[in-house]
Chimera marker file (.cmm) of the C-alpha trace (Angstrom):
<marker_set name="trace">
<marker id="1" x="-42.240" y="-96.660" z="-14.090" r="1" g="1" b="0" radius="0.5"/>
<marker id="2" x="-42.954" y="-94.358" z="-10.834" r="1" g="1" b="0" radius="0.5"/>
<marker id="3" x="-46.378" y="-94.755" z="-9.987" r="1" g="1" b="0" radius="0.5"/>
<marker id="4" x="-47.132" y="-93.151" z="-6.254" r="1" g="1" b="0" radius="0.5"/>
<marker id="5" x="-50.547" y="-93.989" z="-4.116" r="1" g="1" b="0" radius="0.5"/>
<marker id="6" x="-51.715" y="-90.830" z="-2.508" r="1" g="1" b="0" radius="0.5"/>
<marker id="7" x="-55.406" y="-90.118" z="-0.288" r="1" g="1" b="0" radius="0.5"/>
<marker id="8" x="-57.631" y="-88.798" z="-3.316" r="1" g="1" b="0" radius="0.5"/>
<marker id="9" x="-59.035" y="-85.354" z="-3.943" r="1" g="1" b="0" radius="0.5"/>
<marker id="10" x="-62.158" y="-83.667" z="-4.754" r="1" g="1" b="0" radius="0.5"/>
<marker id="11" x="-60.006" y="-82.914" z="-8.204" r="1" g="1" b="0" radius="0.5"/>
<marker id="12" x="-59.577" y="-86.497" z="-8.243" r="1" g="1" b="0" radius="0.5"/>
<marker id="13" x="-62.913" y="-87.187" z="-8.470" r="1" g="1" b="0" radius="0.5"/>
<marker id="14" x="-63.361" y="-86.911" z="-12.436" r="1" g="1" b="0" radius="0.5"/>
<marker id="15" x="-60.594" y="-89.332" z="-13.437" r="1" g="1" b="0" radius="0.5"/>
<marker id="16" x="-62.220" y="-91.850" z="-10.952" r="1" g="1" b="0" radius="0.5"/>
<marker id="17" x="-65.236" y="-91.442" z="-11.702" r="1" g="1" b="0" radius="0.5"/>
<marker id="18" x="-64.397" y="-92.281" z="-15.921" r="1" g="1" b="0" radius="0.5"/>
<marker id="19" x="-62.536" y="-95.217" z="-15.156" r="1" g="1" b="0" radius="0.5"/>
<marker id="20" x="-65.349" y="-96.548" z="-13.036" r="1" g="1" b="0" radius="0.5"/>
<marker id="21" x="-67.303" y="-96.048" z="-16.380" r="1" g="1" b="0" radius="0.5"/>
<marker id="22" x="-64.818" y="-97.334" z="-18.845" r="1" g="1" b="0" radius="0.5"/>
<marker id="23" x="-66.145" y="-101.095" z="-19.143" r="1" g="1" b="0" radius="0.5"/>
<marker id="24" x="-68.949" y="-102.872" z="-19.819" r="1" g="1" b="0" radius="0.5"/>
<marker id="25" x="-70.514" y="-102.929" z="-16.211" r="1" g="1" b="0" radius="0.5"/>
<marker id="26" x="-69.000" y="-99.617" z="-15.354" r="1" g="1" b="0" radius="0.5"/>
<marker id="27" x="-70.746" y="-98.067" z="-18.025" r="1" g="1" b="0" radius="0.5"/>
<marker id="28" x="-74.609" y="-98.474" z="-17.488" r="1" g="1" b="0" radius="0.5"/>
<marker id="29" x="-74.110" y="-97.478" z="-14.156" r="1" g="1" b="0" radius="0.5"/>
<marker id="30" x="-72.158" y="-94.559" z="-13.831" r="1" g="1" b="0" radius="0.5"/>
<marker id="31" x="-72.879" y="-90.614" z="-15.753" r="1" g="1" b="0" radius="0.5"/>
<marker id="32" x="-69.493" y="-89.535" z="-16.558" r="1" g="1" b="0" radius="0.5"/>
<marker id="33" x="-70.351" y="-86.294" z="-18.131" r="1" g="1" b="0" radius="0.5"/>
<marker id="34" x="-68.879" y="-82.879" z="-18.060" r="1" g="1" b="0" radius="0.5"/>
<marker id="35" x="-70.067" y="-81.677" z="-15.624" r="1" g="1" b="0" radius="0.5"/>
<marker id="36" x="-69.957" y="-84.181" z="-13.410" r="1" g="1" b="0" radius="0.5"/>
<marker id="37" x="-73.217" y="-85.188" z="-11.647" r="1" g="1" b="0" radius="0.5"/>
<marker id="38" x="-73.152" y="-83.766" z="-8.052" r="1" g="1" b="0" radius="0.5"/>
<marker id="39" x="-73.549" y="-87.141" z="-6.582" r="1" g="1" b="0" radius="0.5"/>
<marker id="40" x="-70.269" y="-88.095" z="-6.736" r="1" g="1" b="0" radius="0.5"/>
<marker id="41" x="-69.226" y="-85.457" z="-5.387" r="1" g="1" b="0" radius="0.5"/>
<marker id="42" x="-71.521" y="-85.936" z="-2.303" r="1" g="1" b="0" radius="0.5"/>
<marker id="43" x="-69.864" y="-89.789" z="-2.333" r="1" g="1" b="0" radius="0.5"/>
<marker id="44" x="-66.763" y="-88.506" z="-1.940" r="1" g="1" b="0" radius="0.5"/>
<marker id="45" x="-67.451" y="-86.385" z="0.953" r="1" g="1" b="0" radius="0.5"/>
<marker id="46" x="-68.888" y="-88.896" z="2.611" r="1" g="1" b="0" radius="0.5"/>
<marker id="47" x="-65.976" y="-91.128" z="2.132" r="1" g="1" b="0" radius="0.5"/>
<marker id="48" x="-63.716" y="-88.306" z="3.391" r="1" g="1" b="0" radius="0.5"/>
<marker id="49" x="-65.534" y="-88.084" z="6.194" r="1" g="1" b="0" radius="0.5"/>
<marker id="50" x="-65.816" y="-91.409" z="7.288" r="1" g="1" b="0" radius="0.5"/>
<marker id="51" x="-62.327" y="-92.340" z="9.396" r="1" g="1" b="0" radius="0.5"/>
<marker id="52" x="-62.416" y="-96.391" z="8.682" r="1" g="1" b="0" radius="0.5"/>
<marker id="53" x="-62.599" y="-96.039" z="4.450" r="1" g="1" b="0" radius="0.5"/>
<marker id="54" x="-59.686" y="-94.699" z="2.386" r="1" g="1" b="0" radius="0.5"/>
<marker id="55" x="-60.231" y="-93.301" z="-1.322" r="1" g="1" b="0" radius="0.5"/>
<marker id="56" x="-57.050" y="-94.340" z="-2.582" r="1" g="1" b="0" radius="0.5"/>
<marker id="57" x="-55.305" y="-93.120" z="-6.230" r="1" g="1" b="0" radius="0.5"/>
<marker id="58" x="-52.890" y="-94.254" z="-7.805" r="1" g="1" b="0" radius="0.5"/>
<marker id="59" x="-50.561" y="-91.447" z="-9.786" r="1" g="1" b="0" radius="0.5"/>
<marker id="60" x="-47.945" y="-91.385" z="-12.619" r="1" g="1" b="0" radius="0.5"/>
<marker id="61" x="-46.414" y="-88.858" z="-14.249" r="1" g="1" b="0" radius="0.5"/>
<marker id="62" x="-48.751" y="-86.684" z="-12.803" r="1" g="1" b="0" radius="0.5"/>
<marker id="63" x="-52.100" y="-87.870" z="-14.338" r="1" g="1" b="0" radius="0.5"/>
<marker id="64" x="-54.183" y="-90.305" z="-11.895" r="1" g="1" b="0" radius="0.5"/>
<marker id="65" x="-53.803" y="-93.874" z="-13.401" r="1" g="1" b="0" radius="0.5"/>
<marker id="66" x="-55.893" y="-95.893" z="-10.785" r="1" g="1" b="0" radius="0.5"/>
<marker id="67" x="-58.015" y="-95.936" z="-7.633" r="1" g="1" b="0" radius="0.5"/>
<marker id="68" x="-59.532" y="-97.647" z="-4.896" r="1" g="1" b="0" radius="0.5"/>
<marker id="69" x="-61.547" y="-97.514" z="-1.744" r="1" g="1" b="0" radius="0.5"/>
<marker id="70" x="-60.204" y="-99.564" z="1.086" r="1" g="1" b="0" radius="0.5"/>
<marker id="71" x="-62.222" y="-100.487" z="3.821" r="1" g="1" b="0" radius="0.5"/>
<marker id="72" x="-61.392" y="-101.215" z="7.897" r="1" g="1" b="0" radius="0.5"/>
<marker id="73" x="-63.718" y="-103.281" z="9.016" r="1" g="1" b="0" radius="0.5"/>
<marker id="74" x="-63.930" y="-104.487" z="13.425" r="1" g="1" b="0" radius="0.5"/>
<marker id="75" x="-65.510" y="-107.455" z="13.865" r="1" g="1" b="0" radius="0.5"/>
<marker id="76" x="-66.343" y="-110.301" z="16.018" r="1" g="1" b="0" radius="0.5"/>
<marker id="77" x="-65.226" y="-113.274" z="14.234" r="1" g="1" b="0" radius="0.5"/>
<marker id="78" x="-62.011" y="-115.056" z="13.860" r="1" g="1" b="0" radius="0.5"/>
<marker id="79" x="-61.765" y="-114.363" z="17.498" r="1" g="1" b="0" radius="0.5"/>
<marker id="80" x="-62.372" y="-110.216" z="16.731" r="1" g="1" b="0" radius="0.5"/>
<marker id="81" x="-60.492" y="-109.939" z="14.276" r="1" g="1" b="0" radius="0.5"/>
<marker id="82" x="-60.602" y="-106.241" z="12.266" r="1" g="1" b="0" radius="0.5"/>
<marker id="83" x="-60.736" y="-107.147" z="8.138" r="1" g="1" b="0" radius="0.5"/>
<marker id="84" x="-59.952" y="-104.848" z="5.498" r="1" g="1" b="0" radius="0.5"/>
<marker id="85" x="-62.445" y="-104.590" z="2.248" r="1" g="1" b="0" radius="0.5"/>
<marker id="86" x="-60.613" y="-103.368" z="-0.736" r="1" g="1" b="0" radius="0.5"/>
<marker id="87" x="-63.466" y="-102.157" z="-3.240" r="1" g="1" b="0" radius="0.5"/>
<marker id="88" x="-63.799" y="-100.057" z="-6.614" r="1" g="1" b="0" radius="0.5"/>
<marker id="89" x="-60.743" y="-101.058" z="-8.152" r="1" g="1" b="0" radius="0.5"/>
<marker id="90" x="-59.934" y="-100.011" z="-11.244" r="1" g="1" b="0" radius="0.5"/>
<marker id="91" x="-56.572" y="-98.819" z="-13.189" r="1" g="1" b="0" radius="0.5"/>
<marker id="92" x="-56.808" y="-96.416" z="-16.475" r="1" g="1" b="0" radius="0.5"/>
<marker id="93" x="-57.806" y="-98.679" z="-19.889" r="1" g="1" b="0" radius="0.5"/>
<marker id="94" x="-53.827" y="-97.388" z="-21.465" r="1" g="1" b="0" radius="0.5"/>
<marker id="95" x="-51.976" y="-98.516" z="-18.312" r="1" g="1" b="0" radius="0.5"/>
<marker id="96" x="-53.582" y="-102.314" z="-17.601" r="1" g="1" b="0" radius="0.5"/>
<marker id="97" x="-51.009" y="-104.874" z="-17.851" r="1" g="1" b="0" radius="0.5"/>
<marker id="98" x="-48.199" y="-102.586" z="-17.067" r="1" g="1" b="0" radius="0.5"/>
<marker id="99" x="-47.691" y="-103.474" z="-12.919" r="1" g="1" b="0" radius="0.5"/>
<marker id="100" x="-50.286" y="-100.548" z="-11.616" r="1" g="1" b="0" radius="0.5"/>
<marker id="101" x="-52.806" y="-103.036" z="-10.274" r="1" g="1" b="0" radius="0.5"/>
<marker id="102" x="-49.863" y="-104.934" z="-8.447" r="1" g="1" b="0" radius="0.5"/>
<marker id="103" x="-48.934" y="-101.777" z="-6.852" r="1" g="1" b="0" radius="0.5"/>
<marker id="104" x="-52.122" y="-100.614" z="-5.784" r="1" g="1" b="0" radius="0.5"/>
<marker id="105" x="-52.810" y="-104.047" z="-3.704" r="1" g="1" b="0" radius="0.5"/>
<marker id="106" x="-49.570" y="-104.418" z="-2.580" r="1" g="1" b="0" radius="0.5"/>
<marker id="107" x="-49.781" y="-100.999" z="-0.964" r="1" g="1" b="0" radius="0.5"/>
<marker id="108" x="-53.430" y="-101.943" z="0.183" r="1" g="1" b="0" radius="0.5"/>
<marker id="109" x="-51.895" y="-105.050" z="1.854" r="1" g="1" b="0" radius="0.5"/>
<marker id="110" x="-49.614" y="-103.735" z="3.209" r="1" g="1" b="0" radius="0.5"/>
<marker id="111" x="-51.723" y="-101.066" z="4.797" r="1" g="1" b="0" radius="0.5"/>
<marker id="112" x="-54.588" y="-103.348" z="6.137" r="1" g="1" b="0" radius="0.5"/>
<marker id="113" x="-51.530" y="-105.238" z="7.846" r="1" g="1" b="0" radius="0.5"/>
<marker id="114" x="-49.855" y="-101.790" z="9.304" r="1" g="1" b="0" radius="0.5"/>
<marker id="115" x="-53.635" y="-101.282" z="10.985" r="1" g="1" b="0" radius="0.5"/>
<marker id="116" x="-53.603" y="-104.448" z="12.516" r="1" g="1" b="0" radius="0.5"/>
<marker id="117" x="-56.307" y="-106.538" z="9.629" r="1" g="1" b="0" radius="0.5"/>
<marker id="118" x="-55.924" y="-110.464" z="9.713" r="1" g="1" b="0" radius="0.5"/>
<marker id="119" x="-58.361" y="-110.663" z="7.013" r="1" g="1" b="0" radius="0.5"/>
<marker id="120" x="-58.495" y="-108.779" z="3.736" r="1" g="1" b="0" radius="0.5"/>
<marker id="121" x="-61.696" y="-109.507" z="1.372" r="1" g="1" b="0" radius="0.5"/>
<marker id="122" x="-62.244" y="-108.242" z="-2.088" r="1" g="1" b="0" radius="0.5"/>
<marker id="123" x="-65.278" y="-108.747" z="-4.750" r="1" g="1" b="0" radius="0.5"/>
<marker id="124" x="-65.106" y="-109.028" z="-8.216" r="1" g="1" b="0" radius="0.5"/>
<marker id="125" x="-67.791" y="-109.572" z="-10.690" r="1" g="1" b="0" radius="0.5"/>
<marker id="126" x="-67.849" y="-113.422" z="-11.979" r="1" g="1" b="0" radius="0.5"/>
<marker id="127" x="-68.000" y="-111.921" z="-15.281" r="1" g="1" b="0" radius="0.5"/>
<marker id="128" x="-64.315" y="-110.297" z="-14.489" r="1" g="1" b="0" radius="0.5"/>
<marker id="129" x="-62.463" y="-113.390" z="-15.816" r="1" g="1" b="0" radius="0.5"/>
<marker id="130" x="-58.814" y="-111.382" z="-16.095" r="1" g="1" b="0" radius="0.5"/>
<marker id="131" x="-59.451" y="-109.693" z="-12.459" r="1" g="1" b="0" radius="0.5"/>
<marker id="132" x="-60.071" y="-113.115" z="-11.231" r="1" g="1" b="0" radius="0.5"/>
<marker id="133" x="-56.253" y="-114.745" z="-12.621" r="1" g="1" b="0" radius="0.5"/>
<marker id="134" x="-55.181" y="-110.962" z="-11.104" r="1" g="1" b="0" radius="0.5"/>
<marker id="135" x="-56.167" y="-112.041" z="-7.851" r="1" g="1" b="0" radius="0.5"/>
<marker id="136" x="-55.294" y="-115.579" z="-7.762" r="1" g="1" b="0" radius="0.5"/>
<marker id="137" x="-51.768" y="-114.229" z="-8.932" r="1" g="1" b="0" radius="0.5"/>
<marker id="138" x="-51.189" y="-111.772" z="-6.168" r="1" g="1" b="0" radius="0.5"/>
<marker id="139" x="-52.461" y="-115.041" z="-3.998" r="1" g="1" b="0" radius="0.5"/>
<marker id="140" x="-55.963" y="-114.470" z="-2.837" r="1" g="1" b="0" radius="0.5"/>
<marker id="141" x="-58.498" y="-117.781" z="-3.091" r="1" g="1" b="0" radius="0.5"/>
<marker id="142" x="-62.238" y="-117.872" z="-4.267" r="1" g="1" b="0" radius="0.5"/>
<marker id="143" x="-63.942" y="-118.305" z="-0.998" r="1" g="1" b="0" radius="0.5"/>
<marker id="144" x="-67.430" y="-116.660" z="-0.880" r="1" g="1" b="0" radius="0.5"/>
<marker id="145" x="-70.116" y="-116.555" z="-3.039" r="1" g="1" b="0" radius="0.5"/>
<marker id="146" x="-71.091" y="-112.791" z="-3.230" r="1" g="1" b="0" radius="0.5"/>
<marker id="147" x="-75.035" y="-111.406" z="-3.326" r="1" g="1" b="0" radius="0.5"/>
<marker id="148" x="-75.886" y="-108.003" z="-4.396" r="1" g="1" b="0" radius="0.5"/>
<marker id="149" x="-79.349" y="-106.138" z="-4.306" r="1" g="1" b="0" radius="0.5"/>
<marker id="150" x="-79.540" y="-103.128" z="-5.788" r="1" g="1" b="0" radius="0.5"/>
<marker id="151" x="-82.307" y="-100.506" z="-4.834" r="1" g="1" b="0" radius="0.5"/>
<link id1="1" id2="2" r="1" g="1" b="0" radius="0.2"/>
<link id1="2" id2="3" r="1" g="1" b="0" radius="0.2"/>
<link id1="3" id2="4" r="1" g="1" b="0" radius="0.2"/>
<link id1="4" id2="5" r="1" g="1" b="0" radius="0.2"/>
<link id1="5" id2="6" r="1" g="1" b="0" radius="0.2"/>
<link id1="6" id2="7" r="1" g="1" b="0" radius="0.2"/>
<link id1="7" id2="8" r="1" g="1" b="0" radius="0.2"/>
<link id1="8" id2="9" r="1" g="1" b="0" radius="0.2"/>
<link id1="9" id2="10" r="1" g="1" b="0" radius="0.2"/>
<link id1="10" id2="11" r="1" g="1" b="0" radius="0.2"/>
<link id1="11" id2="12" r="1" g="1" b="0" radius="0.2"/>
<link id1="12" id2="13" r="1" g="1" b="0" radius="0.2"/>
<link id1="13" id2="14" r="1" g="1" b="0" radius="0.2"/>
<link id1="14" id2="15" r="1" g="1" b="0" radius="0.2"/>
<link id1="15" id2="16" r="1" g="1" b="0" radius="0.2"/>
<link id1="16" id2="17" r="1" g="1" b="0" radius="0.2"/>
<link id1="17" id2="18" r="1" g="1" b="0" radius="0.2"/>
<link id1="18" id2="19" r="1" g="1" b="0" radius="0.2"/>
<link id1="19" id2="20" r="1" g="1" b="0" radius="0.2"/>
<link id1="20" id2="21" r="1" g="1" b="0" radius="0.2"/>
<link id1="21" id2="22" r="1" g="1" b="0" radius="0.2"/>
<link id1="22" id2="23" r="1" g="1" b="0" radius="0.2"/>
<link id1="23" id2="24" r="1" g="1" b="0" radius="0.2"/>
<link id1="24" id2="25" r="1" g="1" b="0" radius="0.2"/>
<link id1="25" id2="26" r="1" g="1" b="0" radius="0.2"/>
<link id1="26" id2="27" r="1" g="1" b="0" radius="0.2"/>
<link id1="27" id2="28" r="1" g="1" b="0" radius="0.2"/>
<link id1="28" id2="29" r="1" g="1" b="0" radius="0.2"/>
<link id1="29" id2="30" r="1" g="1" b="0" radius="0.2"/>
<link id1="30" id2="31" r="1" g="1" b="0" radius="0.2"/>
<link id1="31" id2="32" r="1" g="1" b="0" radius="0.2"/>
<link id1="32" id2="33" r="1" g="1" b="0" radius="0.2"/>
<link id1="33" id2="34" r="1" g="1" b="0" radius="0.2"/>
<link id1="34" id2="35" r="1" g="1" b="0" radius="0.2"/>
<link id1="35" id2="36" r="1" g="1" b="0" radius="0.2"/>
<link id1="36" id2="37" r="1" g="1" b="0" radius="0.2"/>
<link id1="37" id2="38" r="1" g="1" b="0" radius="0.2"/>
<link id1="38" id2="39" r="1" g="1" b="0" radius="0.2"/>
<link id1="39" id2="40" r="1" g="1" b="0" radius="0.2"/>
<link id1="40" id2="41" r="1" g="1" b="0" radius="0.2"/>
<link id1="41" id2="42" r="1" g="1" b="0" radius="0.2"/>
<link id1="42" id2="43" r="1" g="1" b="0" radius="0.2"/>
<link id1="43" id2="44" r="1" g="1" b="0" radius="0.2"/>
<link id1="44" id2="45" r="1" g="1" b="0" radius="0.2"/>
<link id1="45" id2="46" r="1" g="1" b="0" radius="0.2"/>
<link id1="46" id2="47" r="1" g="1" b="0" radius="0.2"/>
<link id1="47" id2="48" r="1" g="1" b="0" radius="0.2"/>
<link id1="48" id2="49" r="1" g="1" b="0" radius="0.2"/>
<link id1="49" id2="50" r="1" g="1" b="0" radius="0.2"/>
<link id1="50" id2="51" r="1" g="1" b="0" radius="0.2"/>
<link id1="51" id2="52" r="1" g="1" b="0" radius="0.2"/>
<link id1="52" id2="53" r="1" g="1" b="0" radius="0.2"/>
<link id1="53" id2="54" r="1" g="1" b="0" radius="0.2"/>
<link id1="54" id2="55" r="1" g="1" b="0" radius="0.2"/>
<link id1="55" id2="56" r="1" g="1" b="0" radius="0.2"/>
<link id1="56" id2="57" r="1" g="1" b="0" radius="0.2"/>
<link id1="57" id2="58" r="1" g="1" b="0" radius="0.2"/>
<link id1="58" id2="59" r="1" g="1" b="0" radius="0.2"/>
<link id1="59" id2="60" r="1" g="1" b="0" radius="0.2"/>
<link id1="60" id2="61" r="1" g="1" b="0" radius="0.2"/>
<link id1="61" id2="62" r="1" g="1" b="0" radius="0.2"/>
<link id1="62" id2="63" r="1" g="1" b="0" radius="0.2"/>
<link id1="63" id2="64" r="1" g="1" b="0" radius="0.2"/>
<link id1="64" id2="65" r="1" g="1" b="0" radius="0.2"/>
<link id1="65" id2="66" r="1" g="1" b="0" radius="0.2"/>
<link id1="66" id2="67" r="1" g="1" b="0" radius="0.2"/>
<link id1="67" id2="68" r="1" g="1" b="0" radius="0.2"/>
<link id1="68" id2="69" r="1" g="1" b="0" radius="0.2"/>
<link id1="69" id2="70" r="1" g="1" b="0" radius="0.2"/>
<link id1="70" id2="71" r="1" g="1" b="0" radius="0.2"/>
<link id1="71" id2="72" r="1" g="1" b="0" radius="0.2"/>
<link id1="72" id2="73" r="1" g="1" b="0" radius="0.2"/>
<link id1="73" id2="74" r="1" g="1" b="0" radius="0.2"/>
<link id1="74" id2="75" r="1" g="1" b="0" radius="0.2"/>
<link id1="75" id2="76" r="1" g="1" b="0" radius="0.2"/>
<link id1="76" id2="77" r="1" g="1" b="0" radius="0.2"/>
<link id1="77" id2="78" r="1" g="1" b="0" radius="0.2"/>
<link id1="78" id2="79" r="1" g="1" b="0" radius="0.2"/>
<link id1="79" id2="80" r="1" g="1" b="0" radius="0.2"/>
<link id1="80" id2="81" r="1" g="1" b="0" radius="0.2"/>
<link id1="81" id2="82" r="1" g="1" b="0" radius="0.2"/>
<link id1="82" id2="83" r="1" g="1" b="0" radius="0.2"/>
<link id1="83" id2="84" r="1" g="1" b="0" radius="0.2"/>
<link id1="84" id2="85" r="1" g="1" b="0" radius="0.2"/>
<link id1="85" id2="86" r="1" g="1" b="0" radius="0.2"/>
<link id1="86" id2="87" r="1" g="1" b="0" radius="0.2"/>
<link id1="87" id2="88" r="1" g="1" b="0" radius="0.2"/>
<link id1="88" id2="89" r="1" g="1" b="0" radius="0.2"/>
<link id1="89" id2="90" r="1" g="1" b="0" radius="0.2"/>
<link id1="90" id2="91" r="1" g="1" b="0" radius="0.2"/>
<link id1="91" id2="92" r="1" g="1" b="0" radius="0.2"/>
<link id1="92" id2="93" r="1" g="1" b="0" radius="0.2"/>
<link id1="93" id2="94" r="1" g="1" b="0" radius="0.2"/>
<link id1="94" id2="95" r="1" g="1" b="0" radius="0.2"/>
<link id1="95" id2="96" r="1" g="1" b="0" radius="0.2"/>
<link id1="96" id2="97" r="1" g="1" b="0" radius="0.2"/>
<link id1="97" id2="98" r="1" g="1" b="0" radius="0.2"/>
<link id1="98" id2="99" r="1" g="1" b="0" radius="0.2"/>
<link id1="99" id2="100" r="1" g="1" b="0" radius="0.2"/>
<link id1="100" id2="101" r="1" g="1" b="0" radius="0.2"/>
<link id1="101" id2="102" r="1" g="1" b="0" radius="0.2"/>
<link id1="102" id2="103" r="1" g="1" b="0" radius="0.2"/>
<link id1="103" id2="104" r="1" g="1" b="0" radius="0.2"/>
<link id1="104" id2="105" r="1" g="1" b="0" radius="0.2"/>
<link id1="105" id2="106" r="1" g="1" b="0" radius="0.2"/>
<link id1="106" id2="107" r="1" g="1" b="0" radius="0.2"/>
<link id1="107" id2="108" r="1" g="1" b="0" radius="0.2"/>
<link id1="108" id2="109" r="1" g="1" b="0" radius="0.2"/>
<link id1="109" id2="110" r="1" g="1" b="0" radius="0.2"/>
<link id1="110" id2="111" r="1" g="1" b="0" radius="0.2"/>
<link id1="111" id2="112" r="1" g="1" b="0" radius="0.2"/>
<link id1="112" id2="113" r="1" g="1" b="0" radius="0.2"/>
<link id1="113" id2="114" r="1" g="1" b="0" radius="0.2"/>
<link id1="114" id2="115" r="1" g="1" b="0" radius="0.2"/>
<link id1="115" id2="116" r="1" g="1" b="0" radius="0.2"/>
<link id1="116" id2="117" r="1" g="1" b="0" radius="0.2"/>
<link id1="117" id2="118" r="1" g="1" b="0" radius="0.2"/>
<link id1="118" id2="119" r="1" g="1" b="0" radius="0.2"/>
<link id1="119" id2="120" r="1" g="1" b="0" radius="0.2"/>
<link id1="120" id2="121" r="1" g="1" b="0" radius="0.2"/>
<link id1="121" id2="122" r="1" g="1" b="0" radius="0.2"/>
<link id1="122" id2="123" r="1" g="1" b="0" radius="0.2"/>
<link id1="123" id2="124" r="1" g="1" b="0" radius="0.2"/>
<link id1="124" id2="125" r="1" g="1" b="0" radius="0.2"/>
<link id1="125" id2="126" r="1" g="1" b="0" radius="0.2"/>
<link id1="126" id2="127" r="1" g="1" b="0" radius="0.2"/>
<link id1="127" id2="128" r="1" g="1" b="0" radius="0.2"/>
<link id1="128" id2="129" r="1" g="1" b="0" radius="0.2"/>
<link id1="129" id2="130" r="1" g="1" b="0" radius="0.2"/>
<link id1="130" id2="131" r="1" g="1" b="0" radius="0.2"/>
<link id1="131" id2="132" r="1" g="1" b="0" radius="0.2"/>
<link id1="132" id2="133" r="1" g="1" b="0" radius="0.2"/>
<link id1="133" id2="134" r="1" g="1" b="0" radius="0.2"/>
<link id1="134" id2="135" r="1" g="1" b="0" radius="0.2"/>
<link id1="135" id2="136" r="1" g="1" b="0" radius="0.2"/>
<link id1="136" id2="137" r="1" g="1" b="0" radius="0.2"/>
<link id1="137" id2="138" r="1" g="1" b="0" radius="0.2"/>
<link id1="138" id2="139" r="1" g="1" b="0" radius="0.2"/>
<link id1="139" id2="140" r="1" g="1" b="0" radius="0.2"/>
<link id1="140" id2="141" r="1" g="1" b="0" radius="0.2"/>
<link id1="141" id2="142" r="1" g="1" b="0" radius="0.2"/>
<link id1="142" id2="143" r="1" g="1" b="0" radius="0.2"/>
<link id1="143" id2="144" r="1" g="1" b="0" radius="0.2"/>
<link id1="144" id2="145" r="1" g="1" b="0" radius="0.2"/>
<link id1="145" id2="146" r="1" g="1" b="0" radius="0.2"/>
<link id1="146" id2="147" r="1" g="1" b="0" radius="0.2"/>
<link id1="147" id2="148" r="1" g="1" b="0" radius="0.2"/>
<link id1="148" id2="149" r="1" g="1" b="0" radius="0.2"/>
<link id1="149" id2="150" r="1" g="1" b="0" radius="0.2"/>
<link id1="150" id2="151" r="1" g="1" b="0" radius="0.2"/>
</marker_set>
């Protein structure tokens, strides 16, 4: 299995956007329709446009299997130390289980080390009991207690 990570496109944007919807919190919160809702559109040129976040896919055999959005972060703490936030994470429903995931944060990793990160953070909902044994696999440790408010 070949599977490449490559910066995302605006033709990207569709096979995101329906595996951000494909599961049960995914679902309620995201309109993937045809066409797709202008608004993501707008999201992604924001992204693009913003020098410190990445919109990440991940590709095989020419059809886009995963994504993510990685985050570069400057800080003061840990003695100002610059932190990468990996976010959205999600690989196609048909491909889970098959080493896409691995690849995806390994190449994150990798990168957040390459721009000088000594930290790398990630979220996951509590209710994402297989994404949790992912994570603890690849070697990451429940640390935080995360808080969200949505508007």
């Amino acid at each position: 299995m070949i599977v490449t990570i490559r910066s995302a496109t605006r033709d990207d944007v569709p096979a995101m956007v329906a595996m951000l919807a494909d599961d049960a919190l995914g679902g309620p919160r995201e309109q993937f329709a045809d066409p797709l809702p202008q608004a993501y559109y707008a999201g992604f040129d924001a992204v693009q446009a913003t020098p410190n976040i990445l919109l990440m896919v991940a590709q095989r055999d020419g059809a886009v299997v995963g994504c993510f959005q990685l985050c570069f972060l400057p800080g003061l703490s840990s003695q100002g130390a610059a932190r990468a936030l990996i976010e959205d994470v999600r690989v196609a429903t048909h491909c889970r289980g098959q080493g896409v995931g691995e690849i995806m944060l390994r190449w994150a990793l990798d990168e957040a080390k390459a721009r000088g990160c000594k930290v790398f953070e990630l979220l996951t909902h509590h209710s994402r009991i297989d994404a949790q044994r992912f994570y603890e696999r690849l070697g990451f440790a429940r640390s935080h207690i995360g808080m969200t408010l949505r508007f």
